[in-house]
KOLLOLUM-496156 format. One record per atom (N, C-alpha, C): atom name; residue in three letters; residue number from 1; x, y, z. Coordinates in pm, 1 decimal. Last residue first. Layout:
REM KOLLOLUM-496156
<atom=CA, rest=ALA, nr=NUM, u=X, v=Y, w=Z>
...
This chain:
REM KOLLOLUM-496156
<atom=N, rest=UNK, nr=81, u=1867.7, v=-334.5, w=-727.2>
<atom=CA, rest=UNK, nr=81, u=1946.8, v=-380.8, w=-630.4>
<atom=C, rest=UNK, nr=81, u=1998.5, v=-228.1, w=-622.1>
<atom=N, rest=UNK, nr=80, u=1496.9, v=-286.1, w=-811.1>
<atom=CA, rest=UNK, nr=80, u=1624.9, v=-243.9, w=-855.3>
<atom=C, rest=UNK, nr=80, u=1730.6, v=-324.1, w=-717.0>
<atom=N, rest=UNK, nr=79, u=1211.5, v=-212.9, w=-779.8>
<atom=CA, rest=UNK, nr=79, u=1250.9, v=-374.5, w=-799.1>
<atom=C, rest=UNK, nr=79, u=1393.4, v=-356.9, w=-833.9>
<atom=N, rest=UNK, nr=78, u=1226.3, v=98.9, w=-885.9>
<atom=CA, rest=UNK, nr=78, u=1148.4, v=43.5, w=-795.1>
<atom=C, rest=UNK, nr=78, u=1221.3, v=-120.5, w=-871.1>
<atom=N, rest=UNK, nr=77, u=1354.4, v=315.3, w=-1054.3>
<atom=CA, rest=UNK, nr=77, u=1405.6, v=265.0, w=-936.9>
<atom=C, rest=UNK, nr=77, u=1350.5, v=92.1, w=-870.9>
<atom=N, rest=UNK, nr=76, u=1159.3, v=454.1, w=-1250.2>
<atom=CA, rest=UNK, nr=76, u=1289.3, v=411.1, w=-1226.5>
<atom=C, rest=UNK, nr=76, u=1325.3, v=334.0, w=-1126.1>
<atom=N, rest=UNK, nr=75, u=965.9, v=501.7, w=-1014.8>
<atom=CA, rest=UNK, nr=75, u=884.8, v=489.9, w=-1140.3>
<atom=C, rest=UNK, nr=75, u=1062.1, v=388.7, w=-1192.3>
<atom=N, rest=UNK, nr=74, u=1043.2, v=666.2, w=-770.7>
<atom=CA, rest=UNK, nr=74, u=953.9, v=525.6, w=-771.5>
<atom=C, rest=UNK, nr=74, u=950.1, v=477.4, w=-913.1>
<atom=N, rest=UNK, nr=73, u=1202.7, v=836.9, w=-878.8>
<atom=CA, rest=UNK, nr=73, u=1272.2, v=731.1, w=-866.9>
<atom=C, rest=UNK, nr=73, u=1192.9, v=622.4, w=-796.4>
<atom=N, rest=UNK, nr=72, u=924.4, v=1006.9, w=-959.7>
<atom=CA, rest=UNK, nr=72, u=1048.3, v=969.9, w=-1060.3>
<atom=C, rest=UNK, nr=72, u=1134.6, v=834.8, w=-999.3>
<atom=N, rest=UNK, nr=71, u=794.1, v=1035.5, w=-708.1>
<atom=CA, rest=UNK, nr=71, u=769.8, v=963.6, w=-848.8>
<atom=C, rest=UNK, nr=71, u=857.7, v=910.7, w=-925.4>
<atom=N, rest=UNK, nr=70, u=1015.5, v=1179.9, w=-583.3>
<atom=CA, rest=UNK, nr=70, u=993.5, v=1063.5, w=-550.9>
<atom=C, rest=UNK, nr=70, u=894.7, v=935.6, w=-645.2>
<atom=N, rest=UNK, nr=69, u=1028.3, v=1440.6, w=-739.6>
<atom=CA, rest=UNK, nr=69, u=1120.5, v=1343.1, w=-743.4>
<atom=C, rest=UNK, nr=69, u=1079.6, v=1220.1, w=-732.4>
<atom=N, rest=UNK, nr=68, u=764.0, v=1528.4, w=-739.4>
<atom=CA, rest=UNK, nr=68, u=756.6, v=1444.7, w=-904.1>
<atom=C, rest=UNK, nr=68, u=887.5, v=1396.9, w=-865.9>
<atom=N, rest=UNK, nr=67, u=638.9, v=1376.3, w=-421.2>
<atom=CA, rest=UNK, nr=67, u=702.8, v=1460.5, w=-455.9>
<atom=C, rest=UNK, nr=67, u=721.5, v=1438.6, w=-590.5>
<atom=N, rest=UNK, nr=66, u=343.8, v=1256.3, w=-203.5>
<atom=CA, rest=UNK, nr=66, u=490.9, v=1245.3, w=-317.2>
<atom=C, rest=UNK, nr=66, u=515.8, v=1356.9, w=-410.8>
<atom=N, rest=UNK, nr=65, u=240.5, v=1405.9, w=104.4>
<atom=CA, rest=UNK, nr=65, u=229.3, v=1355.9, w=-88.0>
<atom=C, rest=UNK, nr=65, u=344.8, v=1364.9, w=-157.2>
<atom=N, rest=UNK, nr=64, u=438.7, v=1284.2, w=326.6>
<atom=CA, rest=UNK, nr=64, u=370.4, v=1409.4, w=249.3>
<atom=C, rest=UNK, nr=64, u=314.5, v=1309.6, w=138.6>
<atom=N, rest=UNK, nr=63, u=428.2, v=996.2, w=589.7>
<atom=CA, rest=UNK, nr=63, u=486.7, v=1056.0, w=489.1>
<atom=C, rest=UNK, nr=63, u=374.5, v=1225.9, w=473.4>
<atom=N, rest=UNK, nr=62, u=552.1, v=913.4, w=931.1>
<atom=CA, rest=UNK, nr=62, u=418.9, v=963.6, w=831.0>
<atom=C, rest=UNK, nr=62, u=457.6, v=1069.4, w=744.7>
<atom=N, rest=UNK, nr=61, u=705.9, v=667.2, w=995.1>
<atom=CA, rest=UNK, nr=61, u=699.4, v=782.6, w=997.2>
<atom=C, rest=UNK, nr=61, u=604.8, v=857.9, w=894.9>
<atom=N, rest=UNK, nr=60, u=838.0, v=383.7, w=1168.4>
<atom=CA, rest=UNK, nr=60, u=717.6, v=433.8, w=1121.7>
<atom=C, rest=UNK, nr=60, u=665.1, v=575.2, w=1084.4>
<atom=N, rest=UNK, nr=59, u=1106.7, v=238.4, w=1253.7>
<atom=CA, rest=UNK, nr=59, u=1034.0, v=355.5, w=1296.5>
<atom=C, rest=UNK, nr=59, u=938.0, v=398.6, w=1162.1>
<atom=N, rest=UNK, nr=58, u=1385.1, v=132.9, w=1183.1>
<atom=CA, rest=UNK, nr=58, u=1223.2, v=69.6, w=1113.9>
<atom=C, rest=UNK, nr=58, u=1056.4, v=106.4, w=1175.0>
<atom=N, rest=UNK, nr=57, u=1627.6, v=246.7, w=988.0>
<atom=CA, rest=UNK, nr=57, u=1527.6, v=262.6, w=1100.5>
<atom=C, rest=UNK, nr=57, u=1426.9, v=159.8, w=1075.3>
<atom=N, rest=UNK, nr=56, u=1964.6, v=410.3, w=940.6>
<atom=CA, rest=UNK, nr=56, u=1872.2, v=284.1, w=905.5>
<atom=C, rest=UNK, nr=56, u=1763.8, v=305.5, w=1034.2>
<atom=N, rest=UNK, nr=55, u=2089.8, v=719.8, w=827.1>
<atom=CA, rest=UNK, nr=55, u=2060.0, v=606.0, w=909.7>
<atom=C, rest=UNK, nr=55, u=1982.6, v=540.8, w=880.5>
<atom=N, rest=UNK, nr=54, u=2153.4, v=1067.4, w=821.8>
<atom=CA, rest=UNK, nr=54, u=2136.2, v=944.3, w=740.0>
<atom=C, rest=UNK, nr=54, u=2163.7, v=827.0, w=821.4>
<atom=N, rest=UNK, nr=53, u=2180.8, v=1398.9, w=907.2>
<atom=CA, rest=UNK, nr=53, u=2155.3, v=1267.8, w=933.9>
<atom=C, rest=UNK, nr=53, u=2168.5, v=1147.9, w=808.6>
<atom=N, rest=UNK, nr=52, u=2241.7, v=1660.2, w=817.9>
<atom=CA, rest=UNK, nr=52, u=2269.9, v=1641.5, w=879.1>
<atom=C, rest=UNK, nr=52, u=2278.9, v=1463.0, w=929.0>
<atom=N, rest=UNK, nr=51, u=2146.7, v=1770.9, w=599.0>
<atom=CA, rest=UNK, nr=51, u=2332.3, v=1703.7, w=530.3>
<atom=C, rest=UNK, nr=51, u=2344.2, v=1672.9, w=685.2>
<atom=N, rest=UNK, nr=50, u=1946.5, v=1536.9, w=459.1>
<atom=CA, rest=UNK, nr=50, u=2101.9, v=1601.7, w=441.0>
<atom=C, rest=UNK, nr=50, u=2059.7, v=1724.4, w=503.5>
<atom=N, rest=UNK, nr=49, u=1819.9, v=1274.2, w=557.8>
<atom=CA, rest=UNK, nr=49, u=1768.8, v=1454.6, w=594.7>
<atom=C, rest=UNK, nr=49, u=1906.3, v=1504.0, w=620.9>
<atom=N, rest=UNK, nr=48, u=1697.9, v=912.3, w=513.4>
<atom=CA, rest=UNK, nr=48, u=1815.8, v=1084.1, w=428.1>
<atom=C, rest=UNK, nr=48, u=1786.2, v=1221.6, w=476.5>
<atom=N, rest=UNK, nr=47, u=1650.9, v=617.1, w=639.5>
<atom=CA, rest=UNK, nr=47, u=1654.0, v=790.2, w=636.1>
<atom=C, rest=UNK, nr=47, u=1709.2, v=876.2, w=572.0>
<atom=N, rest=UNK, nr=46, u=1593.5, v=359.5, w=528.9>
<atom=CA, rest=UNK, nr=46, u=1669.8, v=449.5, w=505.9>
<atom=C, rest=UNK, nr=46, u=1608.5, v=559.4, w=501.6>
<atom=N, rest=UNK, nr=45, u=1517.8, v=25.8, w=570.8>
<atom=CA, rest=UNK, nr=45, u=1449.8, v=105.2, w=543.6>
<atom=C, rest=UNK, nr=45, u=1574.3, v=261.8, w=635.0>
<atom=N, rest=UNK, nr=44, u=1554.9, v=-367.9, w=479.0>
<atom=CA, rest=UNK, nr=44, u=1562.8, v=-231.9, w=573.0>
<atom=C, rest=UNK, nr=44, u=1511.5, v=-71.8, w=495.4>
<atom=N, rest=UNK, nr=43, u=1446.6, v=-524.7, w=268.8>
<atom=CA, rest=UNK, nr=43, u=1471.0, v=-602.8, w=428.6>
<atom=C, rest=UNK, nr=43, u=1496.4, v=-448.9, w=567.7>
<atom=N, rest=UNK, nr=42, u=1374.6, v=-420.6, w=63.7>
<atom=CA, rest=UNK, nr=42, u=1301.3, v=-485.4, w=88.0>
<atom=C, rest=UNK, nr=42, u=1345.1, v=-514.8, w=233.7>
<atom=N, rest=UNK, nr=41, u=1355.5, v=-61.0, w=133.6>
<atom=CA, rest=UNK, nr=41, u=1457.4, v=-147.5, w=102.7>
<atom=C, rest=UNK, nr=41, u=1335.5, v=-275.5, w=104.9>
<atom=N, rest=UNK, nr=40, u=1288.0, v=289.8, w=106.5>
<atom=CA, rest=UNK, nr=40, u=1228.0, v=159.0, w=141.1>
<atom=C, rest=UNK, nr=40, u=1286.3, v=25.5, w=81.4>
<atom=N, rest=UNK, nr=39, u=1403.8, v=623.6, w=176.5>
<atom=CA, rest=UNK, nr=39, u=1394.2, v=492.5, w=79.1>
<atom=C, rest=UNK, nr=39, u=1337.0, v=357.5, w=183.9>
<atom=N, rest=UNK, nr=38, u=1274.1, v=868.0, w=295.3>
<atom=CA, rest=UNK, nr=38, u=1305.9, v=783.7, w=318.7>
<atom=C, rest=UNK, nr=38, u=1314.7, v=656.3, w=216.2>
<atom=N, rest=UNK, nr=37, u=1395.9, v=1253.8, w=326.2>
<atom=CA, rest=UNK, nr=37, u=1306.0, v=1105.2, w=290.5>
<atom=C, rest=UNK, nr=37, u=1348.2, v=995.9, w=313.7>
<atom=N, rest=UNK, nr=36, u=1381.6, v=1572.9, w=447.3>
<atom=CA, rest=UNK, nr=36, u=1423.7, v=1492.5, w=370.3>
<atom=C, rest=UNK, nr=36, u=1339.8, v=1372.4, w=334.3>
<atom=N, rest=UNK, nr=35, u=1117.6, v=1647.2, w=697.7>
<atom=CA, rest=UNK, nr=35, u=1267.2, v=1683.1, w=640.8>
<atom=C, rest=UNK, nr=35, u=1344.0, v=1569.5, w=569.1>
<atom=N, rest=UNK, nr=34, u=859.7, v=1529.2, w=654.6>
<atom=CA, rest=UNK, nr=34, u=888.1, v=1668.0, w=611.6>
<atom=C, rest=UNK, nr=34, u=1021.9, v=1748.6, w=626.4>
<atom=N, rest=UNK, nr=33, u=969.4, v=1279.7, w=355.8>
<atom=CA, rest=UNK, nr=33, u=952.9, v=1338.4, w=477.3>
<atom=C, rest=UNK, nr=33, u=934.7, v=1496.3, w=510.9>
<atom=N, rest=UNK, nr=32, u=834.4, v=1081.4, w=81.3>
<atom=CA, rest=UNK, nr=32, u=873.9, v=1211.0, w=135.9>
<atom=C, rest=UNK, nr=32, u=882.2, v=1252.7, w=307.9>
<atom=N, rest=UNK, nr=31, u=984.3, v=794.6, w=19.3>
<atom=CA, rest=UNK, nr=31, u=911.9, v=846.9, w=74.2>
<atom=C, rest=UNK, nr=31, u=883.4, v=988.9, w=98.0>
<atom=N, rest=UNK, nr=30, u=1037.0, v=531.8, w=-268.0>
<atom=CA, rest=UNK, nr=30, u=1089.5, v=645.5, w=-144.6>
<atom=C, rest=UNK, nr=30, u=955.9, v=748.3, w=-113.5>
<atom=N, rest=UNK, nr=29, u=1027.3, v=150.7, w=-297.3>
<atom=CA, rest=UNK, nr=29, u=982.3, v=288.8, w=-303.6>
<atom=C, rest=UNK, nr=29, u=1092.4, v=392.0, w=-178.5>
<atom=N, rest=UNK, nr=28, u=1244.2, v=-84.8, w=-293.6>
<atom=CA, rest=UNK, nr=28, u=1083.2, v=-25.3, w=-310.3>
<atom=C, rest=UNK, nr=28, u=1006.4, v=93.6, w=-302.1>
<atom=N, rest=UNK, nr=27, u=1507.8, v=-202.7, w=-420.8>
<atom=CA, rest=UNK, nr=27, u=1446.4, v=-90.0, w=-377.0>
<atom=C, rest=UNK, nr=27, u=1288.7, v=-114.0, w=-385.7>
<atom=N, rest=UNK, nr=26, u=1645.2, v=-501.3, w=-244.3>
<atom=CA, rest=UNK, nr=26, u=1599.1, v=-464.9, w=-381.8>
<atom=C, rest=UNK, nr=26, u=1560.0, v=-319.5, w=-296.4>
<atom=N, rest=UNK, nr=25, u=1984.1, v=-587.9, w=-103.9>
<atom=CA, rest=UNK, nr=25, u=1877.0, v=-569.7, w=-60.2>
<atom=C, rest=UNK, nr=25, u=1848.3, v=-480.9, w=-202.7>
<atom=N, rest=UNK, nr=24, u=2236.5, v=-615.2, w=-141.0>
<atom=CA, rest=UNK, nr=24, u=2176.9, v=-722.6, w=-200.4>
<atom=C, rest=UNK, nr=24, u=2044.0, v=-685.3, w=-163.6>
<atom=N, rest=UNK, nr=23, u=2318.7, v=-420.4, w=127.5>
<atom=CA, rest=UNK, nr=23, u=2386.3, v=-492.6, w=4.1>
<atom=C, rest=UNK, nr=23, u=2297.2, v=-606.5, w=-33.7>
<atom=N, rest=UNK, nr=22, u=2262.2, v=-312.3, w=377.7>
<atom=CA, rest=UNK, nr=22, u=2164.9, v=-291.6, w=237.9>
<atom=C, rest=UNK, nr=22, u=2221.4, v=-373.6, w=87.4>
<atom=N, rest=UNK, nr=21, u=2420.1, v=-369.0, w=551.1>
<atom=CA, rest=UNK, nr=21, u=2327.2, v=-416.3, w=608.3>
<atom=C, rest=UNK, nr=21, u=2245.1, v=-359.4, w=367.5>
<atom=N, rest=UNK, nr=20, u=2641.5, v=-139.1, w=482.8>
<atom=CA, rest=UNK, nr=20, u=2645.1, v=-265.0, w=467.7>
<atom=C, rest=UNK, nr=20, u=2519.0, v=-351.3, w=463.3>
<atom=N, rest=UNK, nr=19, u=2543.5, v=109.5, w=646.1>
<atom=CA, rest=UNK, nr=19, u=2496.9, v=37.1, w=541.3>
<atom=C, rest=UNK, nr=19, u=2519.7, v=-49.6, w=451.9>
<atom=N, rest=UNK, nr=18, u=2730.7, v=39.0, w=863.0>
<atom=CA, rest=UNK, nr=18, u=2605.9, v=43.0, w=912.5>
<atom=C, rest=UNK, nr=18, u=2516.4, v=19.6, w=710.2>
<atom=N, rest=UNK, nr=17, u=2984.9, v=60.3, w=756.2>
<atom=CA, rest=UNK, nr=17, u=2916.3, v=-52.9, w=856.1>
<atom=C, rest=UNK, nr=17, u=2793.9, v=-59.6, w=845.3>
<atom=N, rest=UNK, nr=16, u=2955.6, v=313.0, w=675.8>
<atom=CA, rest=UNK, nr=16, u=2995.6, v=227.4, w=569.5>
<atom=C, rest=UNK, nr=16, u=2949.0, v=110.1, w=649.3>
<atom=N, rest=UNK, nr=15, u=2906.4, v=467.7, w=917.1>
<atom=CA, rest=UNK, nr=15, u=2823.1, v=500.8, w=801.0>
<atom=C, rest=UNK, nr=15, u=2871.4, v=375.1, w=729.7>
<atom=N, rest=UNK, nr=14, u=3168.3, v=446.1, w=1039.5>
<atom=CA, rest=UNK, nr=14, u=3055.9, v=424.7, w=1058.3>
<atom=C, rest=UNK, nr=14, u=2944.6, v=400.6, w=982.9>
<atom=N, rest=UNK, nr=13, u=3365.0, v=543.0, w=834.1>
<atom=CA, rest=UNK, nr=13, u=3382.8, v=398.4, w=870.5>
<atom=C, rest=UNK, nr=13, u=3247.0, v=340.5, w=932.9>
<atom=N, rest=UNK, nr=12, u=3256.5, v=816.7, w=876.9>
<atom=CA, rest=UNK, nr=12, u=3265.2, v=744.2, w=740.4>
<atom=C, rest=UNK, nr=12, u=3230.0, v=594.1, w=739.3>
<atom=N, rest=UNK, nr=11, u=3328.2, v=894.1, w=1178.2>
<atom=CA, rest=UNK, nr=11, u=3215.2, v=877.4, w=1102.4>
<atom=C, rest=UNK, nr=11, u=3219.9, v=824.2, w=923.5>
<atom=N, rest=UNK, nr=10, u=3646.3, v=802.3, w=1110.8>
<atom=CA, rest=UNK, nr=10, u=3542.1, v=783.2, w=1198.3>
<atom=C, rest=UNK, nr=10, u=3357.9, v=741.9, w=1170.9>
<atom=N, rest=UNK, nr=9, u=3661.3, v=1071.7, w=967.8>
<atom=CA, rest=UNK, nr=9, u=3725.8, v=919.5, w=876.6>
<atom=C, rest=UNK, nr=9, u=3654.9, v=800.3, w=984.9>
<atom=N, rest=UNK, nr=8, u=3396.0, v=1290.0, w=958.1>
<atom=CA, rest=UNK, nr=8, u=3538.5, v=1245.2, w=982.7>
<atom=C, rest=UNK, nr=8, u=3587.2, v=1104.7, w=947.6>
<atom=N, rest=UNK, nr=7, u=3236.7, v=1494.4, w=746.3>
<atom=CA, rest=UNK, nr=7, u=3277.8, v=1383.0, w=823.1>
<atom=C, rest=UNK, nr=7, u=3368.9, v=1360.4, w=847.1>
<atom=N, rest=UNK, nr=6, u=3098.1, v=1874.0, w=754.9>
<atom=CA, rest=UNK, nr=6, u=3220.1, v=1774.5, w=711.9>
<atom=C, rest=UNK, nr=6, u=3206.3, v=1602.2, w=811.7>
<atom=N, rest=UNK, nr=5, u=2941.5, v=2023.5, w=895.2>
<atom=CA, rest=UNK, nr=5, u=2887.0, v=1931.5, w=726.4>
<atom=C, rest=UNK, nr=5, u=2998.9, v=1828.9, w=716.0>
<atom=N, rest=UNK, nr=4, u=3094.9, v=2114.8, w=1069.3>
<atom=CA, rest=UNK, nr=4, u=2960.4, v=2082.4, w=1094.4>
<atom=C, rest=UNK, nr=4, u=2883.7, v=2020.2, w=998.2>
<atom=N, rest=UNK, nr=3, u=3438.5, v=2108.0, w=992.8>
<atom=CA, rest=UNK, nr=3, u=3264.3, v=2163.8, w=987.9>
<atom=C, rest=UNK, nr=3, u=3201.0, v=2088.6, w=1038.6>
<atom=N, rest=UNK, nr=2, u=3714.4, v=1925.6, w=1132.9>
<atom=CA, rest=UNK, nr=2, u=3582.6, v=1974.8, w=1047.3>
<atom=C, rest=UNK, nr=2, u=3501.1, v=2018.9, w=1067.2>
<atom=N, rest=UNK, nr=1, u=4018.1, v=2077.7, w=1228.5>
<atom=CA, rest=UNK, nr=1, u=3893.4, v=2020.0, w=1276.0>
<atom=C, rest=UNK, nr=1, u=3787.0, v=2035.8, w=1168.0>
């Protein structure tokens, strides 16, 4: 049986469906959350708060001040596929 960190071939297949939806979609910025962050897609928009979650949303969530990561891959990143 897996951990509590571990996925199952299940959840994988899930996860791979579900961000399908981002293929061809450009980056626009990331966000800080106060657990983990959020990238900003042009058509969808991505949660990250490893190692428990990751998902698509279009829930409204009130950022921190940016982080020198989130600089960084605003600065890199931004208008990118």
């Amino acid at each position: 049986m897996p951990s509590s960190t571990e996925l199952s071939n299940l959840e994988v297949r899930c996860l791979v469906e579900e961000l399908r939806r981002l293929e061809g979609c450009y980056f626009e910025k990331i966000q800080d959350l106060e657990e983990g962050f959020k990238l900003k897609f042009t058509a969808h928009e991505l949660v990250v708060n490893p190692p428990h979650r990751l998902y698509l949303t279009s829930y409204t969530y009130r950022g921190k001040t940016p982080s020198n990561f989130s600089m960084y891959v605003r600065k890199r990143l931004r208008g990118r596929k």
